[in-house]
C-alpha positions as CSV (number, residue, x, y, z in Angstrom):
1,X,-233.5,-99.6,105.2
2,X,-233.0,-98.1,101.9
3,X,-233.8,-95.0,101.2
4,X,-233.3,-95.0,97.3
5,X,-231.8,-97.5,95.1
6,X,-228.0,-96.0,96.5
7,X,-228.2,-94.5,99.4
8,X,-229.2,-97.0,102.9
9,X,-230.0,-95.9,106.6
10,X,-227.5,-98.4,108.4
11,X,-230.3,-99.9,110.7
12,X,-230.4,-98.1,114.3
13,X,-226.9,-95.7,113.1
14,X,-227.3,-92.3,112.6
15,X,-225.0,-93.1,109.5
16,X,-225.9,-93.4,106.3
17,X,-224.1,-95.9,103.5
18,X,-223.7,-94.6,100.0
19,X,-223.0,-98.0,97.6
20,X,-222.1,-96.3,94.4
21,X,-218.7,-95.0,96.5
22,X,-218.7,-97.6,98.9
23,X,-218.9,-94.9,101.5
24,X,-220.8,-93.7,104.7
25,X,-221.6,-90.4,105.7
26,X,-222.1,-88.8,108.9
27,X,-222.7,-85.1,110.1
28,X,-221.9,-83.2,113.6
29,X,-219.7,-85.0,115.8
30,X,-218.5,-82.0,117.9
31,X,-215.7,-83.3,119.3
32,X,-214.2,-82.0,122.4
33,X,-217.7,-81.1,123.6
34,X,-217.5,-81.6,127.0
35,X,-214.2,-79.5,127.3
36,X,-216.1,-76.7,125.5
37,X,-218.9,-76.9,128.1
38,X,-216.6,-77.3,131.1
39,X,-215.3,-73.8,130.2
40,X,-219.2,-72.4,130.2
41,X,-219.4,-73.9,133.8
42,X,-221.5,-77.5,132.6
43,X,-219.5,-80.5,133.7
44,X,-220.4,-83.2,131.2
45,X,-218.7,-87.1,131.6
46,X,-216.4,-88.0,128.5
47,X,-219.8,-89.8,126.2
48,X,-219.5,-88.4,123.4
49,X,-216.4,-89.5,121.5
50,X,-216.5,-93.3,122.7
51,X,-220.0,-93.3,121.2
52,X,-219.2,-91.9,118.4
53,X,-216.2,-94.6,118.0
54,X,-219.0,-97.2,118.6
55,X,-221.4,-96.2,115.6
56,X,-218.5,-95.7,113.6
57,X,-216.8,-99.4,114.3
58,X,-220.4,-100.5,113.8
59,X,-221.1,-99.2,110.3
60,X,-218.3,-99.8,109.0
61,X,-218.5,-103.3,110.0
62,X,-221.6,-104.2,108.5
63,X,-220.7,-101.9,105.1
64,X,-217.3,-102.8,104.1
65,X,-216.9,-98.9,103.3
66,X,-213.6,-97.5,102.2
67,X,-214.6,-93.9,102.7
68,X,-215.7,-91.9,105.4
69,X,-217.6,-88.6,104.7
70,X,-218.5,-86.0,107.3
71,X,-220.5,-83.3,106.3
72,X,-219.5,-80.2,108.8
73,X,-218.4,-79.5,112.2
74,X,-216.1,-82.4,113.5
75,X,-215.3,-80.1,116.4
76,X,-217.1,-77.7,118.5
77,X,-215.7,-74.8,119.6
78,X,-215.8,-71.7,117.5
79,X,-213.1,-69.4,118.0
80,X,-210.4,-71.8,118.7
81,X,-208.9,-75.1,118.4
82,X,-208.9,-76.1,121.4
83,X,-206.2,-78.8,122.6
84,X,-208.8,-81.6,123.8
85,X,-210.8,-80.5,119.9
86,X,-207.4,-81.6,118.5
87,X,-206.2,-84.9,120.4
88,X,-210.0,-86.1,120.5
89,X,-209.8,-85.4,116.3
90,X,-206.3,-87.6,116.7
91,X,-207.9,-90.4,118.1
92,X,-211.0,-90.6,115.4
93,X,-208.5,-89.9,112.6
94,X,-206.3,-93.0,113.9
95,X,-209.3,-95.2,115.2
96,X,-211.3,-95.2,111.9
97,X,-208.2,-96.0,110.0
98,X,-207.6,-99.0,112.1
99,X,-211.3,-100.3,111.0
100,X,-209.7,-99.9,107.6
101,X,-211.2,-96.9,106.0
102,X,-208.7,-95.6,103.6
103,X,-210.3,-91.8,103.1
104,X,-211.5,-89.8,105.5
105,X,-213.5,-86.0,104.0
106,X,-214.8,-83.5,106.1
107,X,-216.5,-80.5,104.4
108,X,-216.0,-77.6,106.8
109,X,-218.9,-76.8,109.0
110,X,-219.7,-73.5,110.9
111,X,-217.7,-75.0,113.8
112,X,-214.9,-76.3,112.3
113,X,-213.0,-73.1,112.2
114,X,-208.7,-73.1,112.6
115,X,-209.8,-77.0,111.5
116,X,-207.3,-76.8,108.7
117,X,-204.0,-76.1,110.6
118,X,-204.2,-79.9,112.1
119,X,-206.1,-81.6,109.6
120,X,-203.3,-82.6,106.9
121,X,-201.5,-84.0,110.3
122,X,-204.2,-85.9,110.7
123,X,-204.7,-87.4,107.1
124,X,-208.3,-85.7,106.8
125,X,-209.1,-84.3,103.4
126,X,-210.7,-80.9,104.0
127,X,-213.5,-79.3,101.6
128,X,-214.0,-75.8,102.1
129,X,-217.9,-75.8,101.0
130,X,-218.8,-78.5,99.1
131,X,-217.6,-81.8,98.0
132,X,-219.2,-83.8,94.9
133,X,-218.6,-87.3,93.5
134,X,-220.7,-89.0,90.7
135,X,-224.1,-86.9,91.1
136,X,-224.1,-86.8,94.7
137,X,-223.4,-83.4,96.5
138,X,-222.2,-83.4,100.1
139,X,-222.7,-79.6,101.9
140,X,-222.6,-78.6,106.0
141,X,-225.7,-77.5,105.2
142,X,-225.6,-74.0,106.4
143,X,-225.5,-72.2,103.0
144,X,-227.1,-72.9,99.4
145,X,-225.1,-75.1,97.4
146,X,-222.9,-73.1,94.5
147,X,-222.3,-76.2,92.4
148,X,-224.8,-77.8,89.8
149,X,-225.4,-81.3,87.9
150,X,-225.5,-83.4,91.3
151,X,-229.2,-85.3,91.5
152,X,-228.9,-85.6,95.5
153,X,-227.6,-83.2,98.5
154,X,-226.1,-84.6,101.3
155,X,-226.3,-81.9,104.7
156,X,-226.3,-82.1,108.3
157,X,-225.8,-78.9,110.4
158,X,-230.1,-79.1,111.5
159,X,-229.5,-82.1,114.2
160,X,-233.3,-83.4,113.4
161,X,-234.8,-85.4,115.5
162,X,-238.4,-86.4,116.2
163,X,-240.4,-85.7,119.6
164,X,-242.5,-88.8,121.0
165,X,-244.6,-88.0,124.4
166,X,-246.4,-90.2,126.3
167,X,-249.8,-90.8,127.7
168,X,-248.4,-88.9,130.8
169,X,-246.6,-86.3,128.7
170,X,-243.0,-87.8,129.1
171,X,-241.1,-86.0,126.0
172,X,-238.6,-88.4,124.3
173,X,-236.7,-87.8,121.4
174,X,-235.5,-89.7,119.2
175,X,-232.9,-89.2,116.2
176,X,-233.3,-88.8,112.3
177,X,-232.7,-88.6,109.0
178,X,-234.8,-86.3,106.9
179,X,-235.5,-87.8,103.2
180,X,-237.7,-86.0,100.2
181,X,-238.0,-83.9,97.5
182,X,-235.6,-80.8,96.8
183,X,-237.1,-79.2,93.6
184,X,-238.8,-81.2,91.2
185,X,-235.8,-83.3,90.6
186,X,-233.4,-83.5,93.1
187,X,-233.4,-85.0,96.3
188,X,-231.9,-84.5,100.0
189,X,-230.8,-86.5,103.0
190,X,-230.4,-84.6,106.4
191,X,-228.5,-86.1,108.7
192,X,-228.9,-86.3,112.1
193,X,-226.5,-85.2,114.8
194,X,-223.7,-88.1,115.5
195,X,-222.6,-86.3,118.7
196,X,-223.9,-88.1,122.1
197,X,-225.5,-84.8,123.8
198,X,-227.0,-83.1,120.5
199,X,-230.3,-82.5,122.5
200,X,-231.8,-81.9,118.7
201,X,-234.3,-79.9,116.9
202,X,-238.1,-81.7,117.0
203,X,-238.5,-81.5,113.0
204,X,-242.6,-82.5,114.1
205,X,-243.1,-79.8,116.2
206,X,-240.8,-77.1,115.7
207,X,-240.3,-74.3,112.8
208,X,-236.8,-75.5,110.8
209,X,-236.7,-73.3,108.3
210,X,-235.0,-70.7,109.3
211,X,-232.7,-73.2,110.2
212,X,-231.0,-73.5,106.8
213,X,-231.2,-71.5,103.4
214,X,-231.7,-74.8,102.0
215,X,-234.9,-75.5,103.8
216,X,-236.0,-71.8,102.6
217,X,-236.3,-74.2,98.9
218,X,-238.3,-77.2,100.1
219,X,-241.2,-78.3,100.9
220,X,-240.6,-79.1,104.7
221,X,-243.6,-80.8,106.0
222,X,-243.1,-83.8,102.4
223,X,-240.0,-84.9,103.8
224,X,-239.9,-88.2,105.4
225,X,-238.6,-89.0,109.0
226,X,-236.8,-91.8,109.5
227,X,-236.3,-92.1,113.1
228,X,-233.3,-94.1,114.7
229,X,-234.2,-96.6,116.8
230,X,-232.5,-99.8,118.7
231,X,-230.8,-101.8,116.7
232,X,-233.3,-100.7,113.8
233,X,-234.4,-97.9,112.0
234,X,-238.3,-96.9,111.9
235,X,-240.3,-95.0,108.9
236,X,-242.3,-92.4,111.0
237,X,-243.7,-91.0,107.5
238,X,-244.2,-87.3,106.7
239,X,-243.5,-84.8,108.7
240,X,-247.1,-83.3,107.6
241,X,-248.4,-86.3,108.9
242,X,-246.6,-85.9,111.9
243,X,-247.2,-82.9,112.8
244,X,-250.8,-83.1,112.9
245,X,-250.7,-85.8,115.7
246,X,-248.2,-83.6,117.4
247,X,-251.5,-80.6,117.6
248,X,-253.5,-83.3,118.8
């Protein structure tokens, strides 16, 4: 599904494919996740980098992409790098080379502290705040972009997703990418949480905005939701819209 003339939801991914660099984008993948939480006392099994591998293999086999762009926290921890952070990073580094992506760019997230001691190792190209190619603008997300002259900002850092309940009240969420307006001229792409247990923040139902600076200079409820789905991705329309049928 595309959501302007360059920039294409990879049907059912939570992946995005930029032609004009022949690259796709991803946010979040916390990796080492379920060491982190073992240390909290939450025993989690070992999801979340073998689906991550999955969605990775499967965008880039249906883009061709050279490039792969992750915008903020590739690991989870805070304070430290911690040892299954770094082998789990080793693995992605050397699995998405192997589907023949020649670049890989993380722009540091809030997570991704100590991140730079093992990433030249790892062949990872490492932008402290912001990294911008032709007039696109890739950001965590967490702080107001300082450069100017890019038309559209690429973030992640909210996780959005969008809450569907049932006639019984079953809550089921689903992932998505956030699309609009940012200023009169611009535009932004949120990107949802890659990582497999990113519960998510219900962009319908919830107050985001204190979530980001950046949401602080948009209108929220304009942007559109585009929910991923099985195998496809699904237009759920404004999240004005939306939210009005979550009140109901």
């Amino acid at each position: 599904m595309m959501l302007d003339k360059n920039i294409e939801a990879i049907d059912g991914l939570p992946l995005i494919y930029i032609k004009g660099i022949n690259a796709v984008a991803c946010s979040d993948l916390h990796l080492g996740y379920e060491s982190v939480a073992s240390k909290n006392g939450a025993f989690l099994p070992k999801k979340n980098l073998e689906n991550i591998k999955a969605e990775v293999k499967k965008a880039i086999g249906l883009t061709d992409a050279k490039k792969l762009i992750i915008t903020g926290d590739i690991k989870n921890d805070f304070s430290v790098m911690d040892l299954d952070e770094f082998n789990e990073m080793k693995e992605f580094a050397e699995y998405v080379k192997a589907l023949g992506v020649k670049e890989i760019i993380l722009i540091r997230g809030n997570h991704d502290n100590f991140v730079a001691r093992v990433t030249d190792a790892l062949g990872i190209h490492v932008f402290e705040e912001e990294y911008g190619i032709g007039r696109m603008l890739f950001s965590h997300g967490d702080e107001i972009p300082k450069s100017d002259g890019w038309d559209t900002l690429i973030m992640g850092h909210v996780h959005p997703d969008i809450a569907l309940y049932s006639k019984l009240g079953v809550k089921e969420k689903v992932r998505c990418i956030l699309y609009g307006n940012y200023g009169r001229r611009k535009k932004i792409v949120i990107l949802p949480a890659m990582n497999y247990y990113a519960s998510g923040v219900d962009a319908n139902i919830d107050d985001i905005s204190d979530m980001s600076p950046l949401l602080k200079c948009i209108n929220i409820e304009s942007l559109h939701a585009f929910g991923i789905g099985d195998a496809e991705t699904l237009d759920f329309g404004r999240l004005a819209d939306l939210r009005q049928i979550a009140k109901r």
